[in-house]
N, C-alpha and C positions, 0 to 999 in steps of 0.2 A: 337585505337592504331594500327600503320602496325606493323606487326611483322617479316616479311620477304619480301624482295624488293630483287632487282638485275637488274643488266643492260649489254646490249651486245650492243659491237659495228657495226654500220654498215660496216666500212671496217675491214678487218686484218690486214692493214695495219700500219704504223704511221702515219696518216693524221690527221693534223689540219684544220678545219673550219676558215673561219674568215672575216676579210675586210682586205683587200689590198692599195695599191694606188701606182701609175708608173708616167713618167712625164706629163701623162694628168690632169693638176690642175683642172679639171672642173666636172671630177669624182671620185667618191671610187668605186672598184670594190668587188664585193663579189665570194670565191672562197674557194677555197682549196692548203695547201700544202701539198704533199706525199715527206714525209721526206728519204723515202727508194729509191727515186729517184731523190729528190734537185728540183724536178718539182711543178709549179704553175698550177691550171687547175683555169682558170676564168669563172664561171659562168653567168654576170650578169658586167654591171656597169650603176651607179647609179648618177643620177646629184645631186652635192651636195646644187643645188636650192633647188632640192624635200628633201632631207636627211641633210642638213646640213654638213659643212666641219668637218671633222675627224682633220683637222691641226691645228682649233682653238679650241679645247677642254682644259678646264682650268687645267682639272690634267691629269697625264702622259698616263694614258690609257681610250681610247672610251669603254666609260658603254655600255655594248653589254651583253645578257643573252638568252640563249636557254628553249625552250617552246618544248619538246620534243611529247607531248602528240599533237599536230598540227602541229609538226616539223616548227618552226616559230621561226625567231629570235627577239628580239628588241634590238634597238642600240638607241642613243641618244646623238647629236650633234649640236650646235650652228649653226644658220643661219649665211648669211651673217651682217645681224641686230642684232645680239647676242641674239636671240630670241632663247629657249631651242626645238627641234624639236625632236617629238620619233616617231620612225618610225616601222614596221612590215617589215618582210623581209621573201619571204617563203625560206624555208633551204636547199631545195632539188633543184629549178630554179635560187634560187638570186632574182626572181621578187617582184618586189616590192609590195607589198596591201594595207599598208595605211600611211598617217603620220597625226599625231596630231600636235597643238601648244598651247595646253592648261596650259603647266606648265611655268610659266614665271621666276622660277629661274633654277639654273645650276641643271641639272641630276647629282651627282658625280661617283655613280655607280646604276648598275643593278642587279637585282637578284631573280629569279623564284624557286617557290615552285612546282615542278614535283607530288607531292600529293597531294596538297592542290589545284591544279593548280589557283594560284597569283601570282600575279606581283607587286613586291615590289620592290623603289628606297630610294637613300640616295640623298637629297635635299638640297641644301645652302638654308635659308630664308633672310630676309632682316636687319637681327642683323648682328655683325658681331660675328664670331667665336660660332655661333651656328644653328645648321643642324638638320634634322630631318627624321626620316624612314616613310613611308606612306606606303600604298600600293595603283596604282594605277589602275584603270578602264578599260580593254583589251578594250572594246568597245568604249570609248569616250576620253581616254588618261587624264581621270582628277584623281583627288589626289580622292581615295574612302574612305579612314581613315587613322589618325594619328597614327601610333603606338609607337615613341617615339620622344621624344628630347633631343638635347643633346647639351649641354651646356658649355660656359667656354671651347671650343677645337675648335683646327682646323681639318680639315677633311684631308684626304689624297684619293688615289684611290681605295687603297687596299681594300678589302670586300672579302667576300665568305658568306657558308649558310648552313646551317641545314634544310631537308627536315623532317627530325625524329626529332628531340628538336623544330622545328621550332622557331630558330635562326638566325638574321642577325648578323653578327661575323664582325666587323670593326676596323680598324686600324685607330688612331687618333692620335695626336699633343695638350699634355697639358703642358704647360711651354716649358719647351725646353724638355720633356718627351716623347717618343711615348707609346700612352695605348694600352690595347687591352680592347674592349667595346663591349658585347653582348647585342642586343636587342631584348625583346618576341614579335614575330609578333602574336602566336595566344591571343587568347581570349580579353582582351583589352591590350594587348601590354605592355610597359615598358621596361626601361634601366636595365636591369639584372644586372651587375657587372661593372668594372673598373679595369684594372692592370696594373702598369707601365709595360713596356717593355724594359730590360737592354739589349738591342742588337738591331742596326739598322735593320730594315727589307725592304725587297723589294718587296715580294710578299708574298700572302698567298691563298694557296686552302684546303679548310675542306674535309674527306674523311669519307660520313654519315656511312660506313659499319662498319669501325672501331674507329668511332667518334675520329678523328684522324686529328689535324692542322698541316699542311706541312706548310713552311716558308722558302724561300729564304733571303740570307742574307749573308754580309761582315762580313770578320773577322776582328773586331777592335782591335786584335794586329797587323799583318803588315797589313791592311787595302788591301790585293791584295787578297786573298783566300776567294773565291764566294762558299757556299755552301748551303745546304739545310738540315732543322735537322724539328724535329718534337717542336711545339710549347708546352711549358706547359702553359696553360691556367689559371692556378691559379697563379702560381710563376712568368708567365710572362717571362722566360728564354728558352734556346733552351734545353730540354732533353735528345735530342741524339741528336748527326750528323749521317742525312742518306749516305751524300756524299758528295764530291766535285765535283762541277763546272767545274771550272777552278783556279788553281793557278797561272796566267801567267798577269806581272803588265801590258800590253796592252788588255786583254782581260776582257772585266767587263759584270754583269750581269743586264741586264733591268728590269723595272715592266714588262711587257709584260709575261705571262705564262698560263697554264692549266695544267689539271688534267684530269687523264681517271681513271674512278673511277672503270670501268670493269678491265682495264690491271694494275691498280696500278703501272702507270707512271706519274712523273712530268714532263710537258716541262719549261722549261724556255729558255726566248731569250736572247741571247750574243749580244757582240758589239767588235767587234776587231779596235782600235784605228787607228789603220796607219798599211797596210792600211784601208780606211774606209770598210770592211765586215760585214754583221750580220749574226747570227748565230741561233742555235736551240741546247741546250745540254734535253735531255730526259733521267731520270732515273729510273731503277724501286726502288720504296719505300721499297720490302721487302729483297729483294736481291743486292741494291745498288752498281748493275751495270749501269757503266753512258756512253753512245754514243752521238756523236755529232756531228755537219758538220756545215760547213761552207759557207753559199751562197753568191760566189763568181762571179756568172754569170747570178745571179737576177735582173731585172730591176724592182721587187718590193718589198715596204717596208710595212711591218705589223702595224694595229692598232690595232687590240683586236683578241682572238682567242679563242674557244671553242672546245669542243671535242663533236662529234655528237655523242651519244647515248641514246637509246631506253629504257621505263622501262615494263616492264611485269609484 
């Protein structure tokens, strides 16, 4: 059992990690945003022959997950043949080291165990409306074991993780219900639980230190006020509001987001309507204070994002 873990970021600043892309359809670029300057720094672009296109991805966000203990990312992207491609990315050049084509249905998310150091995906098979957690092989890109299935649901993008419970934490589609569905990657695995979810969500990131679900999400009274509350995990409901977003009906809030689990900040990305902007609101979780900006003179658009930190 860890008993004490902790992580520090490599900048001090508000930088997000991630994949990019500008009007060259023929790559994604890998890079950073430094939010305390509205600045892109590109490390890296990557032909989406080798990596697969980030624009044909079946759900809203590229399954991308950080491997801090090799500083390496994996992302996971449809060929031009709809063939599923996972690829390694080192995190500090962008350079590329390997791609695999071993998994022949859709990746729907990604997600690494920093202690356990695994690599575990959430998988469409060839049923419909039923998916499955595996964990896959760093070295050969195949499926190394089943740890759950899950059945009767539709998948969404959303995921996060437990490095301590070693839990994959999912967001599903049963009737027209969204659940919340945890499953145990260790030992032989299984579907832990099931909760309906009475409130649309848009995103969600786990925070192991204080075993704590953060959750983006609309308010379904005037459906315009974007915020962020802490999930309750048995009841399925939001148990606090940390904050608001945005209240403004042209300004809505995306899947796209991260978690700095050092600074106890959520990002989540905006979309300002007309005219077309995207955005970044960052708030801290314990103090719910929220800043944000607007990139207005970007010529690039975000597919997935991570927060680079180190564990000791």
């Amino acid at each position: 059992m860890i008993t004490s873990v902790y992580a520090t970021r490599q900048d001090p600043s508000n930088v997000l990690y991630g994949l990019f892309s500008d009007s060259d359809e023929t790559h994604v670029h890998y890079g950073l945003l430094d939010l305390d300057t509205s600045q892109f720094n590109i490390f890296s672009s990557l032909s989406i022959n080798d990596v697969g296109n980030p624009k044909n991805v079946k759900y809203s966000v590229v399954p991308l997950t950080y491997d801090p203990n090799n500083d390496v990312v994996y992302m996971a992207a449809p060929s031009n043949n709809s063939k599923t491609i996972l690829s390694v990315i080192n995190a500090t050049t962008g350079n590329l080291l390997s791609t695999f084509e071993t998994i022949s249905n859709t990746i729907i998310s990604l997600q690494y165990d920093i202690f356990q150091k695994q690599l575990f995906a959430h998988i469409e098979t060839n049923f419909e409306n039923v998916t499955l957690i595996g964990e896959i092989d760093t070295n050969n890109g195949n499926i190394k074991q089943i740890l759950g299935t899950i059945n009767n649901t539709k998948p969404t993008h959303m995921s996060s993780y437990c490095p301590i419970c070693r839990k994959y934490f999912l967001i599903m589609i049963e009737d027209k219900d969204f659940i919340y569905v945890g499953v145990n990657t260790s030992n032989s695995g299984g579907v832990d639980w099931k909760a309906i979810i009475n409130f649309p969500p848009i995103s969600i990131k786990f925070d192991y230190k204080t075993f704590t679900m953060y959750a983006t999400y609309i308010n379904q009274t005037d459906g315009i006020t974007s915020s962020l509350g802490i999930l309750n995990r048995t009841l399925g409901g939001i148990s606090k509001v940390i904050g608001i977003i945005s209240q403004h009906p042209e300004i809505y809030v995306t899947s796209l987001s991260a978690y700095d689990v050092a600074q106890n900040i959520y990002y989540a990305s905006k979309q300002l309507s007309f005219p077309s902007y995207s955005g970044v609101s960052y708030i801290n979780v314990n103090t719910s204070e929220e800043k944000s900006i607007l990139l207005t003179k970007t010529k690039y658009n975000s597919y997935a994002w991570f927060i680079k930190q180190f564990v000791h």
